[in-house]
N, C-alpha and C positions, 0 to 999 in steps of 0.2 A: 888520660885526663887532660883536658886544655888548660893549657899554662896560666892562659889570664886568667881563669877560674880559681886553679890551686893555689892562687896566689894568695888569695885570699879564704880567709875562716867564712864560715856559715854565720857566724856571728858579724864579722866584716859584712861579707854577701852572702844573701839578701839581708842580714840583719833579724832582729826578733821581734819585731811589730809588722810587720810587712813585706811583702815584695817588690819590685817597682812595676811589675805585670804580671798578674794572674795567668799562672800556665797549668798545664798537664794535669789529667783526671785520677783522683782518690777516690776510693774505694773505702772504708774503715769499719772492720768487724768488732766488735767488742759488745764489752756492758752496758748496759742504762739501765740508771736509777735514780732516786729522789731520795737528794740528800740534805740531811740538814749540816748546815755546819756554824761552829762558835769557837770565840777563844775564853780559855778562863783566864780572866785578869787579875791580877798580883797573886797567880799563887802560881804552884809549879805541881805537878800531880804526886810527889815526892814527899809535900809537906801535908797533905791530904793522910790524915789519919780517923774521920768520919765522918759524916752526910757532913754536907758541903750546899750550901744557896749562893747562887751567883746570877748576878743582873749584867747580860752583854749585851752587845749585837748577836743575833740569828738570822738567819736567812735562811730559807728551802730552795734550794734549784734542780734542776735536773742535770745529774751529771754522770758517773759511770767514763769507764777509758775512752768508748766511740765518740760519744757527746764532746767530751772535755776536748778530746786529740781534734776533732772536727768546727772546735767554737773556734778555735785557734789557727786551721788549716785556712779558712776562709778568705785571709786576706793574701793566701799563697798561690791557692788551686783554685782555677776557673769552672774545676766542677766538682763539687762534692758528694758523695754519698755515705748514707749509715745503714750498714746490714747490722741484724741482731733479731733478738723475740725483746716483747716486753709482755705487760701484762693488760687486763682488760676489765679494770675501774676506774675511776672519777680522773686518777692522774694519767690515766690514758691521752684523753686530748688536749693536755696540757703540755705533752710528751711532742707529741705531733705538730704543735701548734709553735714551740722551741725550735721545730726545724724547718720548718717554713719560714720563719721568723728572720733565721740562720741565712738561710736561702740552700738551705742543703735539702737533697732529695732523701725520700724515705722510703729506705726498703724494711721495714721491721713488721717480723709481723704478730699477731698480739696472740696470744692462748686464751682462749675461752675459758673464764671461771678463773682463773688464776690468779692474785694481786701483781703489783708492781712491783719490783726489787726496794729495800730503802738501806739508807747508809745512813750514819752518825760518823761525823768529823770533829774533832776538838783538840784544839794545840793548847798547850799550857804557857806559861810565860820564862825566857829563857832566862838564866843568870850568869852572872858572869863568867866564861867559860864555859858555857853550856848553852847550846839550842835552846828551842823551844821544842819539844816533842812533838808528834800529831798518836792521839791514838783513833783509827778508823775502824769503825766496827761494822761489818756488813752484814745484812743480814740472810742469815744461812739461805733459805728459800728462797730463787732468787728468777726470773723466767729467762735470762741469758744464759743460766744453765742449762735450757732445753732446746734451745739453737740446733734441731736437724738436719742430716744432709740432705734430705729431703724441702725441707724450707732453704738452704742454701741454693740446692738448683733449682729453685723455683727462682731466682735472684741471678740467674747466671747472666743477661747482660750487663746488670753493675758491674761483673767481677770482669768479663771481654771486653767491655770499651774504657776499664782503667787502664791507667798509666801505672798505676802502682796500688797493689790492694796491703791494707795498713794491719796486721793482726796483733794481738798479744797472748801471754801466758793465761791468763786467765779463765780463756777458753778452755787450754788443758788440764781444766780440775774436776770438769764434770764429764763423765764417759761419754752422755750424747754430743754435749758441744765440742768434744774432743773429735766426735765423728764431722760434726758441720765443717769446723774449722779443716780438719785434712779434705773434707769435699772443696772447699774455697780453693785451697793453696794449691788442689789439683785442676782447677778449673782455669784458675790464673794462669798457673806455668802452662796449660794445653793453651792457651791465648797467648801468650807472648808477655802477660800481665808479668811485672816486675812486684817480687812479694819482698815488705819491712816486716820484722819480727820487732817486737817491743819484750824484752825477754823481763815478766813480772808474774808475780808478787816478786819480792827480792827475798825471800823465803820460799821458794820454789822448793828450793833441794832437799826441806823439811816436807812436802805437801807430796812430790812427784820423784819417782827415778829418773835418773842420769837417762838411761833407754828410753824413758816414756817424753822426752823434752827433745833429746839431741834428733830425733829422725826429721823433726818440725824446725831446729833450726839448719839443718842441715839442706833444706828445703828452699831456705830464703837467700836474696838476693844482698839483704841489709840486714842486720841486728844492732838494736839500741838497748844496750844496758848497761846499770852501774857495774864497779868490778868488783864489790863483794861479792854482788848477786852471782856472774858467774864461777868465782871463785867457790863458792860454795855450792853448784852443781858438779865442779869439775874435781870436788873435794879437796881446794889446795886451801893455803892460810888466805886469813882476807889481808888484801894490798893495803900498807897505811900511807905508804905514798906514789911518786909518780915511779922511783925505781921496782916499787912491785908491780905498779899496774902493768908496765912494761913486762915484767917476768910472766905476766900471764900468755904473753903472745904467742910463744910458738905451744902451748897446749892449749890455745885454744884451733889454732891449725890442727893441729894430732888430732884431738878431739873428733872435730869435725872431720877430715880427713877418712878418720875411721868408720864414721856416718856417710860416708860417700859423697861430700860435697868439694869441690877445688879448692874453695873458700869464697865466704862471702866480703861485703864490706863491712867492717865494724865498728862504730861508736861507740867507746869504752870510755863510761865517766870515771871519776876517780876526783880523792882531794877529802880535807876534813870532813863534809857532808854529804861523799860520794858526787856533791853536784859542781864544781870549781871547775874543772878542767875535764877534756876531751882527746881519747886517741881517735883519731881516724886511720885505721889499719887494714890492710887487703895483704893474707897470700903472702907474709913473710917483708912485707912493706910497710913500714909508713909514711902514712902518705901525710900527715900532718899529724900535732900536738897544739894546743888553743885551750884559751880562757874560755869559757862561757858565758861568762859577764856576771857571774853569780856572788853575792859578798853575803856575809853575814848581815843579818836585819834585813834583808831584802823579802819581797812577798816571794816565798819558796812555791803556794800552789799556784799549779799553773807554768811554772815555769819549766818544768820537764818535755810540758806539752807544746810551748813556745819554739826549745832549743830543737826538740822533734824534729817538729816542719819546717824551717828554715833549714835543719840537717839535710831531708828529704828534698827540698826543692834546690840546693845546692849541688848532691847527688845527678839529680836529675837533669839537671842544666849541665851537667858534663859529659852528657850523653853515657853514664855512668858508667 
């Protein structure tokens, strides 16, 4: 790693709004979908004992992990792209029209007769001592769950002329896009393409075996997740602070290890709302510990997606 780089956090350099020059090509496989989202104001979902009318702000946007990780990559990476399926109604080229807009290219390709994926977002109001909750509800049917390997290498220059191709968990819930996503991450590494794992839902280990996650992170180059989440793939207790996050390290080497990988680099959040603090760890090292810049009352969406790509192009600026 270069010194003057390490010297500094991803937070330091490049920081969370920007970079000072747009470098090196993303890739980013994931979800899209249209989502509504709201907050319910002065109540908390807790005190909710029947129907309930509330007058907020709403908004609909098009969002999904590709979307969201790629609104916010834009001011990092000098080229962006979004691999995925969506679907093929009204909010089709509304879809399309968001990444154009974006200035990101569009690899997605849509399913005949199929709707568009839709989500529900709603955070409650926190109290003293306590967050604000989000409950997201996605809906089952979804066209990113049919993400083929077949539609994957139809896309294979996106994945060869990245610098870094961006995946997440979410792929591995559905058999077919479980099959796209291992077509991608094989197409990247036969390129030299450098693969990030985003290791989610943070309920994985409820959703998916340990065998069915580890061969995919074992795979990549980077993984970004909190350490409940993999705490509870790896079936240890969840860390409640920085001395468990720490304890997670050398099983998550073992782990991997046993999956056949040396070890990747990894971004292990941690802290009261899993989002406060960062390890950066490689291979029996750490290579730094840092704030995130995260406090309570801050806008939490979005900001996973921020700390993301300032991670990655920090990574990547060190000739990783």
């Amino acid at each position: 790693m270069t010194t003057a780089l390490a010297a500094w956090s991803p937070v330091e350099w490049p920081g969370l709004h920007r970079a000072p020059r747009p470098r090196f090509g993303l890739t980013v496989l994931g979800d899209v979908r249209i989502e509504l989202r709201s907050e319910l104001p002065e109540r908390s979902f807790t005190e909710l004992t029947e129907d309930h009318l509330a007058y907020a702000p709403a908004q609909a946007v098009v969002a999904g992990t590709a979307i969201n990780l790629a609104r916010h990559a834009v001011g990092y990476f000098r080229a962006i792209t979004v691999l995925g399926k969506i679907g093929d109604d009204p909010f089709t080229p509304i879809i399309r029209r968001t990444l154009r807009e974006l200035g990101v290219a569009d690899r997605l390709s849509a399913e005949p007769g199929m709707p568009n994926g839709f989500s529900v977002m709603l955070r409650d109001r926190g109290t003293p001592g306590r967050r604000g909750v989000r409950l997201l509800v996605a809906g089952e049917e979804s066209p990113s769950g049919r993400l083929s390997a077949a539609d994957v290498r139809r896309c294979a220059p996106a994945l060869e002329r990245a610098d870094v191709l961006f995946v997440d968990g979410y792929s591995l819930l559905s058999p077919l896009s479980r099959e796209g996503l291992r077509a991608a991450v094989r197409l990247a590494r036969a390129a030299g393409t450098l693969v990030a794992f985003d290791l989610v839902p943070h309920d994985i280990h409820l959703r998916l075996r340990p065998e069915d996650v580890l061969p995919f992170l074992a795979a990549a180059d980077v993984i970004l997740t909190e350490a409940p989440t993999v705490a509870g793939l790896l079936g240890r207790p969840v860390p409640l602070d920085s001395a468990g996050a720490h304890g997670l390290l050398p099983a998550l080497d073992r782990a991997l290890a046993e999956a056949g990988h040396g070890g990747p680099l990894w971004f292990l959040r941690f802290g009261d709302t899993h989002l406060e603090f960062t390890l950066a760890y490689r291979r029996g090292s750490l290579l730094m510990e840092y704030p995130t810049g995260y406090r309570a009352g801050a806008q939490r969406t979005g900001y996973g997606d921020r700390l993301a790509v300032s991670e990655l192009y920090w990574w990547l600026s060190q000739g990783r």
